[in-house]
C-alpha positions in Angstrom: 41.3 45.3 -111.7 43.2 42.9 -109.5 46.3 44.0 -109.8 45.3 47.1 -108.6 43.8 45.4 -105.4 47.3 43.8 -104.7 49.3 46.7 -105.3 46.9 48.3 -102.5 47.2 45.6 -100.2 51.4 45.6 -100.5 51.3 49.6 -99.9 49.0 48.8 -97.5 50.6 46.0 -95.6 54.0 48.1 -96.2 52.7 50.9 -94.4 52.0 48.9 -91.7 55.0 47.0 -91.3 56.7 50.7 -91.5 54.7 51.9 -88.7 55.6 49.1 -86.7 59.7 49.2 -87.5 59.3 52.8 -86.0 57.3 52.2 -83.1 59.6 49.0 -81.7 62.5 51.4 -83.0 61.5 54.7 -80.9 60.9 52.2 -77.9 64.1 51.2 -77.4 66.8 54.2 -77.1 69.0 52.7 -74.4 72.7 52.6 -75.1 74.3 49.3 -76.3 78.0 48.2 -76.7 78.6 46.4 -80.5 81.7 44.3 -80.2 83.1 43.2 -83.9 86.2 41.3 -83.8 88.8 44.0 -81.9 86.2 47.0 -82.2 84.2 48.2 -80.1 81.1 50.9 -80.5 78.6 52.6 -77.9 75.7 53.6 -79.9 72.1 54.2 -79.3 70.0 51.1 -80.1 67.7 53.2 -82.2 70.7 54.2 -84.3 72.0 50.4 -84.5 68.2 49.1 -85.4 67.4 51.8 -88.1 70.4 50.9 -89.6 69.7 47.4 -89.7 66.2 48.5 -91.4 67.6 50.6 -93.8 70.3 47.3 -94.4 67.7 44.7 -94.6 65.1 47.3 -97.2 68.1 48.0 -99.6 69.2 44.1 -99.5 65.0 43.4 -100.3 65.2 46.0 -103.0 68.4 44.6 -104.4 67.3 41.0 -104.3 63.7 41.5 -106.0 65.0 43.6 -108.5 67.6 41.3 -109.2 64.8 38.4 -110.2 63.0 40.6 -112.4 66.1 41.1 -115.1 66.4 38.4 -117.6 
């Protein structure tokens, strides 16, 4: 019975953390300059922070998965 509680409560506090990512993301839509060594790229900010989300979920993803292999 408590593990099912605390799976609830990490959907739930997921959820919320998602919600939040995509408010703060849909908030800012102004254009920004990324300078990377000799490059540089005009992109939306929205673009530029959802792929830093989707770069920081899969680097979660990778790093629990990696502790629960033997």
């Amino acid at each position: 019975m408590k593990e099912k509680m605390t799976i609830k409560s990490k959907t739930a506090l997921i959820i919320i953390l998602a919600v939040l990512a995509i408010v703060i993301v849909i908030q800012n839509s102004e254009m920004v300059t990324l300078q990377l060594f000799f490059w540089k790229i005009m992109m939306s900010r929205i673009i530029f922070m959802v792929g830093l989300l989707v770069v920081g979920f899969v680097l979660g993803i990778l790093v629990t998965q990696r502790k629960t292999k033997p």
